[in-house]
N, CA, C and O of each residue as an XYZ file, in Angstrom:
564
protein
N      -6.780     -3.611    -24.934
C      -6.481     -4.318    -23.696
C      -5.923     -3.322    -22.679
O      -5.183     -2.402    -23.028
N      -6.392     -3.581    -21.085
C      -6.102     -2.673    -20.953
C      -4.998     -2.677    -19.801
O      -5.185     -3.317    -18.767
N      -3.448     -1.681    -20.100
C      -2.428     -2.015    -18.792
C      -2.501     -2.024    -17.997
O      -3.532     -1.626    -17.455
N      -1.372     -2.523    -17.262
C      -1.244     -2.382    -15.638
C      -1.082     -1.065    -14.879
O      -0.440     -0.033    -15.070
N      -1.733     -1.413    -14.151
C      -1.764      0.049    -13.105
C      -0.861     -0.482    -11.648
O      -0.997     -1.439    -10.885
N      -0.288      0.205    -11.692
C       0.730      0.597    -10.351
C      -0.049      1.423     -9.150
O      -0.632      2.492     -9.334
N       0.069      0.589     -7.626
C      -0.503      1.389     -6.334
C       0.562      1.271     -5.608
O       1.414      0.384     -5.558
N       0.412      2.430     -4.945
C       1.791      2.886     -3.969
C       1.473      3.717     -2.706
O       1.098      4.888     -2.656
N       1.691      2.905     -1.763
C       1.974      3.854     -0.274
C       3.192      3.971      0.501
O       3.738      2.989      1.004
N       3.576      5.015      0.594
C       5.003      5.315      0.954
C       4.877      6.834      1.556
O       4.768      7.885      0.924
N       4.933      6.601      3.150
C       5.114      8.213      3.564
C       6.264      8.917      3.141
O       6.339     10.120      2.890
N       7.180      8.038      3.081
C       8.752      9.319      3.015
C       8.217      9.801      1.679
O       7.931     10.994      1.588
N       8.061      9.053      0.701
C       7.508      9.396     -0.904
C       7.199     11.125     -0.552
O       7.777     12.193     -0.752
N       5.815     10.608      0.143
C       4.941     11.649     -0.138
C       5.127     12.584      0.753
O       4.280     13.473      0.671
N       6.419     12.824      2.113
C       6.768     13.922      2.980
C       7.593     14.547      1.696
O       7.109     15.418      0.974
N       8.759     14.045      1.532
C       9.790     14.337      0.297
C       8.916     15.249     -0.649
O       9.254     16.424     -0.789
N       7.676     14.699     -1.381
C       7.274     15.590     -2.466
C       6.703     17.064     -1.729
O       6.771     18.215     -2.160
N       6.112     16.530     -0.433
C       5.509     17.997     -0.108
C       6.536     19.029      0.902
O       6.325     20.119      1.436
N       7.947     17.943      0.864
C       8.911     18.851      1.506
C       9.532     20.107      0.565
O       9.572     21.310      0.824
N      10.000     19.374     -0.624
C       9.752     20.261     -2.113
C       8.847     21.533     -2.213
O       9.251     22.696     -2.242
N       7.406     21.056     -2.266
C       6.327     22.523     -2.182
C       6.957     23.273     -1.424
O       7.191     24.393     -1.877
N       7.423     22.974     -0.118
C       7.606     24.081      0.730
C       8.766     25.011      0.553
O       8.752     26.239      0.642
N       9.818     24.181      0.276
C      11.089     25.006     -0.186
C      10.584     25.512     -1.548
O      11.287     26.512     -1.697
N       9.628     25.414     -2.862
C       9.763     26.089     -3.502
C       8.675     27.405     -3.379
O       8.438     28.366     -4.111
N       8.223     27.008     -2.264
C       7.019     28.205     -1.997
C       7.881     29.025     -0.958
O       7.346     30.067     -0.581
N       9.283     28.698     -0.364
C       9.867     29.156      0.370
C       9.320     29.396      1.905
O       9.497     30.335      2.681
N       8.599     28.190      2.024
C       8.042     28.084      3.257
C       8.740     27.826      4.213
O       8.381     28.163      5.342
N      10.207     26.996      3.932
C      10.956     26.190      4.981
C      12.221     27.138      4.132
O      12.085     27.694      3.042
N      13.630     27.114      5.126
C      14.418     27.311      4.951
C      15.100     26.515      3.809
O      15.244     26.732      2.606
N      15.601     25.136      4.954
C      16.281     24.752      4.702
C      15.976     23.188      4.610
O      15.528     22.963      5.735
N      15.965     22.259      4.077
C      15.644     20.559      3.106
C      15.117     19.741      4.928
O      14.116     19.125      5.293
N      16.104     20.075      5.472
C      15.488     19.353      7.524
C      14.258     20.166      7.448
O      13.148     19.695      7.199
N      14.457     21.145      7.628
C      13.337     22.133      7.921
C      11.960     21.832      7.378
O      10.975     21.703      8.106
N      11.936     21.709      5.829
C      10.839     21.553      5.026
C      10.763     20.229      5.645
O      10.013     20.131      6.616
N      11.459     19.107      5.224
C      11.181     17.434      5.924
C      10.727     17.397      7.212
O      10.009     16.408      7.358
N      10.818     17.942      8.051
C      10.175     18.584      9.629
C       8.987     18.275      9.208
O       8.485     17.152      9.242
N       8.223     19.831      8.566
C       7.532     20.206      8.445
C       6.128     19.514      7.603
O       4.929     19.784      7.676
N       6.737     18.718      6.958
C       5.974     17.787      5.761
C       5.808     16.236      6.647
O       4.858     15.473      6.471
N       6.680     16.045      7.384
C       6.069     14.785      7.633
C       5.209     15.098      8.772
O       4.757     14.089      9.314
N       4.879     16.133      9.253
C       4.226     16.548     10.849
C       2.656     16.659     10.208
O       1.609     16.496     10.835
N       2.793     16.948      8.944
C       1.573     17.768      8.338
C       0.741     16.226      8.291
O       1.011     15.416      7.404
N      -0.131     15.983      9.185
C      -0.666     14.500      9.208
C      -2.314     14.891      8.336
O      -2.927     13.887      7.974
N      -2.866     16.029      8.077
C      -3.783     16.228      7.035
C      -3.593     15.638      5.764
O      -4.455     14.932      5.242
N      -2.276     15.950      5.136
C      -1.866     15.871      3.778
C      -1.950     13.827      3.933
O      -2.707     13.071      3.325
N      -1.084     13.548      4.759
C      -0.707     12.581      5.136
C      -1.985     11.324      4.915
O      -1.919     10.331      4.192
N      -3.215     11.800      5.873
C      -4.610     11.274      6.233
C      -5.042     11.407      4.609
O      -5.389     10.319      4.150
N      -5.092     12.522      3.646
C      -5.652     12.157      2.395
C      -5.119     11.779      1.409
O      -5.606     11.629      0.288
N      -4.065     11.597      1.774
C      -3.301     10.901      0.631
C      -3.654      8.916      1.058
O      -3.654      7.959      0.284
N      -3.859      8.954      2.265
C      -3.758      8.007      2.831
C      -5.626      7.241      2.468
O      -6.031      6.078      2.437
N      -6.222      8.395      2.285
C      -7.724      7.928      1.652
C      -7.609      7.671      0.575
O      -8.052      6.553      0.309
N      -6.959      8.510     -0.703
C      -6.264      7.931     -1.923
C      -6.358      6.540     -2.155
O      -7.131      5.968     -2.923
N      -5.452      6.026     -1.380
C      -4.573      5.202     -1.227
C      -6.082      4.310     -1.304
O      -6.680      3.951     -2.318
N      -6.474      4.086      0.213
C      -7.173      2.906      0.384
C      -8.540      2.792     -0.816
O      -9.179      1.742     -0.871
N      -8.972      4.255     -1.955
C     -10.204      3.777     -2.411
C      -9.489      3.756     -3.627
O     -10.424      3.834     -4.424
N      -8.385      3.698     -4.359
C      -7.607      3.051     -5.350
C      -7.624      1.409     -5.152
O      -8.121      0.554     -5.885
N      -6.830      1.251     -3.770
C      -6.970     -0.190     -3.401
C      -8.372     -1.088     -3.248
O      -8.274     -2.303     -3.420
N      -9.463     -0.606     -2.981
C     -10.941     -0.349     -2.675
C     -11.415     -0.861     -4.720
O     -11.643     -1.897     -5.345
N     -11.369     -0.006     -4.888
C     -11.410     -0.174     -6.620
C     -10.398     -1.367     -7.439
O     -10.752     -2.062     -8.392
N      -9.756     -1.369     -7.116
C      -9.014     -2.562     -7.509
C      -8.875     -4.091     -6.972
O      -8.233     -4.966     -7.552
N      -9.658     -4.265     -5.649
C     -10.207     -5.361     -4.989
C     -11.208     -5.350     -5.644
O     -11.282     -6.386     -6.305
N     -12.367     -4.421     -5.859
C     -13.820     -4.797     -6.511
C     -13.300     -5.462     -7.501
O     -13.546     -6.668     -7.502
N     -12.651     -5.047     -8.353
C     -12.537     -5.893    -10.221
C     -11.814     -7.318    -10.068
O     -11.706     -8.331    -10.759
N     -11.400     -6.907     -8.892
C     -10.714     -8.897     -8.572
C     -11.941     -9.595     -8.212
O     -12.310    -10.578     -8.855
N     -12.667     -9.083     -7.102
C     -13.689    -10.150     -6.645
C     -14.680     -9.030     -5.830
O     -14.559     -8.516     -4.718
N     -15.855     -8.865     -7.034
C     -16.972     -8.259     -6.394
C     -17.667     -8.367     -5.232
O     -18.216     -7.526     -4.520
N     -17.520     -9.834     -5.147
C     -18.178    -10.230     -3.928
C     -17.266    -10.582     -2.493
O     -17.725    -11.084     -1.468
N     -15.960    -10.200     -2.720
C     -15.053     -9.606     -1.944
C     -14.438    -10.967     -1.435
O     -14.427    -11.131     -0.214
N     -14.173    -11.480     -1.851
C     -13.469    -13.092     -1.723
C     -12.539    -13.436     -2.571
O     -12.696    -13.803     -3.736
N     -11.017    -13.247     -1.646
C      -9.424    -13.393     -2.025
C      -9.187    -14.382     -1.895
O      -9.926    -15.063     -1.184
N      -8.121    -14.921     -2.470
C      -7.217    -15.948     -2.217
C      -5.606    -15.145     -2.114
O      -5.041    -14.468     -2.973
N      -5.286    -15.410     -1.136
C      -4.027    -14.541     -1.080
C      -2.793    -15.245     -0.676
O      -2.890    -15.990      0.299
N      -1.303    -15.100     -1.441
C      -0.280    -15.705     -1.441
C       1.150    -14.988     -1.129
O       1.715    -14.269     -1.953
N       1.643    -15.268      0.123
C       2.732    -14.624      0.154
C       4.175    -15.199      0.631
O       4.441    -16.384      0.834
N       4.677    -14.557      0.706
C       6.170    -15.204      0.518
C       7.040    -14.341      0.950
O       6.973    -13.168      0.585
N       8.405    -14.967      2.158
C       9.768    -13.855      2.437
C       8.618    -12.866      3.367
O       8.619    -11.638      3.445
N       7.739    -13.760      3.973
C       7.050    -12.861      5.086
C       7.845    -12.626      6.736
O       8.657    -13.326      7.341
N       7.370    -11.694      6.981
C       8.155    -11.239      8.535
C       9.800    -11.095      8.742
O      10.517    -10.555      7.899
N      10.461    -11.858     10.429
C      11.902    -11.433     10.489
C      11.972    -13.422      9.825
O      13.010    -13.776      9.268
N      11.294    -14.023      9.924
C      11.284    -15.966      9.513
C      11.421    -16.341      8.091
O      11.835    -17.396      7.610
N      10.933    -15.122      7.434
C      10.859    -15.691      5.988
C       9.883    -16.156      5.339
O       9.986    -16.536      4.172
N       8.728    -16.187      6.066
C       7.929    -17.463      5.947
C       7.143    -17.720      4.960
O       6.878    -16.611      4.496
N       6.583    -18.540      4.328
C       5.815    -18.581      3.024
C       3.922    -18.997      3.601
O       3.738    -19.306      4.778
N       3.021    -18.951      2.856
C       1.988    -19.239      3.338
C       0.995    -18.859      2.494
O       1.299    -18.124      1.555
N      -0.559    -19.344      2.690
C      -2.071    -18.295      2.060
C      -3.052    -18.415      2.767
O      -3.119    -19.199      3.713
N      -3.768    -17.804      2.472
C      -4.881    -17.468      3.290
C      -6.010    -16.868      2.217
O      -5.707    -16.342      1.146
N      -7.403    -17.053      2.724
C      -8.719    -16.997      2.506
C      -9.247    -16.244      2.922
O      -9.991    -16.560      3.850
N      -9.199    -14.995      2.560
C      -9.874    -13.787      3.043
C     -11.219    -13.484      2.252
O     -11.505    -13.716      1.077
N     -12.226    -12.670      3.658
C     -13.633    -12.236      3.045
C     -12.815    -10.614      3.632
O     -12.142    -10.423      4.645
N     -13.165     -9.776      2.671
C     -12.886     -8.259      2.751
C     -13.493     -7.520      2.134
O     -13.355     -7.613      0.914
N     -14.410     -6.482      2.657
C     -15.834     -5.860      1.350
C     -14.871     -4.107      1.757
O     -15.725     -3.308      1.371
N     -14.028     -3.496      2.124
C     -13.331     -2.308      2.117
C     -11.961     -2.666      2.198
O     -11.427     -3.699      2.602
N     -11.522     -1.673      1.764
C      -9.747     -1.820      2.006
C      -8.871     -1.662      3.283
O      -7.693     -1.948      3.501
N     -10.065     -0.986      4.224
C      -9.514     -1.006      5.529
C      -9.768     -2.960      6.234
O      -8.969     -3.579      6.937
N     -10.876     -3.360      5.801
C     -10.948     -4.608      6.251
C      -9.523     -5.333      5.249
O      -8.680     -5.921      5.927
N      -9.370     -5.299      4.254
C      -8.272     -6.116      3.366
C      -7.330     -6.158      4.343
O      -7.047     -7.106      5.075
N      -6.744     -4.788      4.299
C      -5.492     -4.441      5.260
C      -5.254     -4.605      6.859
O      -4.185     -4.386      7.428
N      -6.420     -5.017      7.451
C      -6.738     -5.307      9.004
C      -6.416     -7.008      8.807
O      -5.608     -7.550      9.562
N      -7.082     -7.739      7.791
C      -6.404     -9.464      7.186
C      -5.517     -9.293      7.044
O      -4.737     -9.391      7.992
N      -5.089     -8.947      5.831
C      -3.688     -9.345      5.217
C      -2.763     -8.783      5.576
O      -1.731     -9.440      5.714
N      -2.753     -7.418      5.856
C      -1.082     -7.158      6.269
C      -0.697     -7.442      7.712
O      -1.415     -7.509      8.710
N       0.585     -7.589      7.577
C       1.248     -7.873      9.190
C       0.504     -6.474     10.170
O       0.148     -5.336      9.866
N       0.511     -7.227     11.383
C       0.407     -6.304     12.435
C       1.121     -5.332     12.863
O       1.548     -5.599     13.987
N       1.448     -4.340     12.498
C       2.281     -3.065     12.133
C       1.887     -1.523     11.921
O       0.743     -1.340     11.506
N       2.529     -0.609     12.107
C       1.793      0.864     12.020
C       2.592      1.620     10.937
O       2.326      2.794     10.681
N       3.490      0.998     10.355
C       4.136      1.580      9.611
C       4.654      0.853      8.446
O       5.590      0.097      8.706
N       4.064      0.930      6.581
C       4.655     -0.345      6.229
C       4.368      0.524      5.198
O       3.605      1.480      5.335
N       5.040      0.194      3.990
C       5.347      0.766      2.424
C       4.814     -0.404      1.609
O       5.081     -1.599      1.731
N       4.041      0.177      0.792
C       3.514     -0.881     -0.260
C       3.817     -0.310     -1.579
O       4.166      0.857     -1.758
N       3.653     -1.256     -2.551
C       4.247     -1.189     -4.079
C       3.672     -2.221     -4.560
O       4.107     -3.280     -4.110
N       2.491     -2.330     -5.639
C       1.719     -2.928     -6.355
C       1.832     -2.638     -7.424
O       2.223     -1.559     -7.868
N       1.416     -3.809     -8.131
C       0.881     -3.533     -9.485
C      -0.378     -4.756    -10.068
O      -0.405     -5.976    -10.234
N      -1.234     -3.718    -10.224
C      -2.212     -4.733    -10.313
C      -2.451     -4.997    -12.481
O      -2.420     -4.062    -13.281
N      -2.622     -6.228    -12.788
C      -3.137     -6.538    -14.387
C      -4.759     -7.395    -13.797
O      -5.263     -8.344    -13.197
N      -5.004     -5.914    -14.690
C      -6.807     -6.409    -14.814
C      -7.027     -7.614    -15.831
O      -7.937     -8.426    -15.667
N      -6.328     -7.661    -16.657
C      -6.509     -8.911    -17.654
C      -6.249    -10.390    -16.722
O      -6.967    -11.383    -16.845
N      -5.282    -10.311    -15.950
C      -5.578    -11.354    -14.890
C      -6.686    -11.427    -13.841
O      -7.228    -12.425    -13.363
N      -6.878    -10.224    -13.615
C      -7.458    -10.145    -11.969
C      -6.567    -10.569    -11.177
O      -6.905    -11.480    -10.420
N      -5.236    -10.075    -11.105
C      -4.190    -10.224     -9.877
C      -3.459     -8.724     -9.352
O      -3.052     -7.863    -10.132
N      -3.425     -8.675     -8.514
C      -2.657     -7.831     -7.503
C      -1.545     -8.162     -7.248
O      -1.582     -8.659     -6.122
N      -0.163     -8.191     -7.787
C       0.985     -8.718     -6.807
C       1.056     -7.182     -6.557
O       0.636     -6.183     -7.142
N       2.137     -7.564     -4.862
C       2.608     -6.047     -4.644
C       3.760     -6.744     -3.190
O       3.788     -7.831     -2.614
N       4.534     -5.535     -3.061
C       5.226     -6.224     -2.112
C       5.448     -4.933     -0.810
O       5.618     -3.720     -0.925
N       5.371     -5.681      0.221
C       5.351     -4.954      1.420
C       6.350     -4.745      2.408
O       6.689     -5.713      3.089
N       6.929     -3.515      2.615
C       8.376     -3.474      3.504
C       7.316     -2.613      5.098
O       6.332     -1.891      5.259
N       8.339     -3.305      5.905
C       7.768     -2.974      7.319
C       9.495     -2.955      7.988
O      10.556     -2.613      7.466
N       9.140     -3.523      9.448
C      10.214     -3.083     10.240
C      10.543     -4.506     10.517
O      11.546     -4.750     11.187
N       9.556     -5.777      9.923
C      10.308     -7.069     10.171
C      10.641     -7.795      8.639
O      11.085     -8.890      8.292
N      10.376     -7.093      8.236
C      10.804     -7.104      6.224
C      11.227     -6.082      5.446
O      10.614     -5.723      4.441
N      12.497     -5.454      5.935
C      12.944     -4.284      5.184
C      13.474     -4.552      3.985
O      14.180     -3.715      3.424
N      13.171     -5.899      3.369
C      13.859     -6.274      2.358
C      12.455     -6.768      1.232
O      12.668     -7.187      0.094
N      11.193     -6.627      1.766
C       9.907     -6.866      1.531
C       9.747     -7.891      1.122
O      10.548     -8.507      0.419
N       8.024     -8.490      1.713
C       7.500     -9.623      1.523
C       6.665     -9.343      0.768
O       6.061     -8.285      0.948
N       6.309    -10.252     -0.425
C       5.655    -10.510     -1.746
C       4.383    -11.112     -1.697
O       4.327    -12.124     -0.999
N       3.322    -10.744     -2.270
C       1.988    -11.315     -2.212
C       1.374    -11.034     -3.559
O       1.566     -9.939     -4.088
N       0.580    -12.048     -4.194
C      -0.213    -12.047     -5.263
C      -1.978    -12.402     -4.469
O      -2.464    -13.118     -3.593
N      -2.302    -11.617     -5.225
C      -4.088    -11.259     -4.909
C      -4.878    -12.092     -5.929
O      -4.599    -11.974     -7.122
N      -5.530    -12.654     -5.659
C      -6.717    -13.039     -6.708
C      -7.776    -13.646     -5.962
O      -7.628    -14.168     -4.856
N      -8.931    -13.555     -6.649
C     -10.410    -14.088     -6.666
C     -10.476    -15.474     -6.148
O     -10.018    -16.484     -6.681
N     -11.030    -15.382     -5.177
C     -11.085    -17.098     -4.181
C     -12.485    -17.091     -4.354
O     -13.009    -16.186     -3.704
N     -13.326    -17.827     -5.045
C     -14.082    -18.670     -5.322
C     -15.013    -19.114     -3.731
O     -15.210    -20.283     -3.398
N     -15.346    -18.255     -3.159
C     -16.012    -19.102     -1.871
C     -17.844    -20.037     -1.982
O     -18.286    -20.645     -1.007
């Protein structure tokens, strides 16, 4: 049977790890310096950020091939609000243009069980720094 897999997007995450490379390659002085330098680096940033979406991309296919969610969330926005929605999404850039809030900056933390076909994961932004919760599954259209 097979476990759960964990998906994660988080810039500070991934400035932090490549602020590290630099101080140990002695690229940056000093911990500001390297953090400067790592979050500016928007290359690293952009492919980690492709990562990201064909992990998520791959893990929507095994929920619903034919790209039809049912999606549930909860403790959404600055309201709280609870709700679902019926999404058609055939890429992960379309998923994320539906489902997530309207925002340019937001941290995700998933974990998807293939033995269900569910996705929960929960999403912090700048009107949920305390993150709003969503479970993914196969909507039947």
């Amino acid at each position: 049977m097979q476990q759960t897999q964990t998906i994660t997007w988080d810039e500070i995450e991934i400035a932090n790890a490549r602020a590290a490379e630099f101080l140990a390659a002695e690229i940056a002085e000093t911990e500001d310096e390297a953090f400067s330098m790592a979050i500016s680096d928007y290359e690293v940033i952009e492919w980690e950020f492709e990562d990201f979406k064909e992990q998520l991309k791959t893990i929507l296919d095994d929920i619903s091939p034919e790209g039809f969610f049912y999606v549930e969330g909860r403790n959404m926005g600055w309201r709280r609000l609870s709700g679902h929605a019926e999404i058609k999404a055939d890429s992960a850039e379309s998923y994320i243009e539906k489902a997530f809030p309207k925002t340019s900056e937001w941290t995700f933390r998933g974990v998807y069980t293939p033995s269900k076909k569910s996705l929960d994961y929960t999403l912090y932004h700048h009107d949920a720094p305390t993150g709003e919760f969503y479970t993914v599954i196969a909507n039947s259209a």
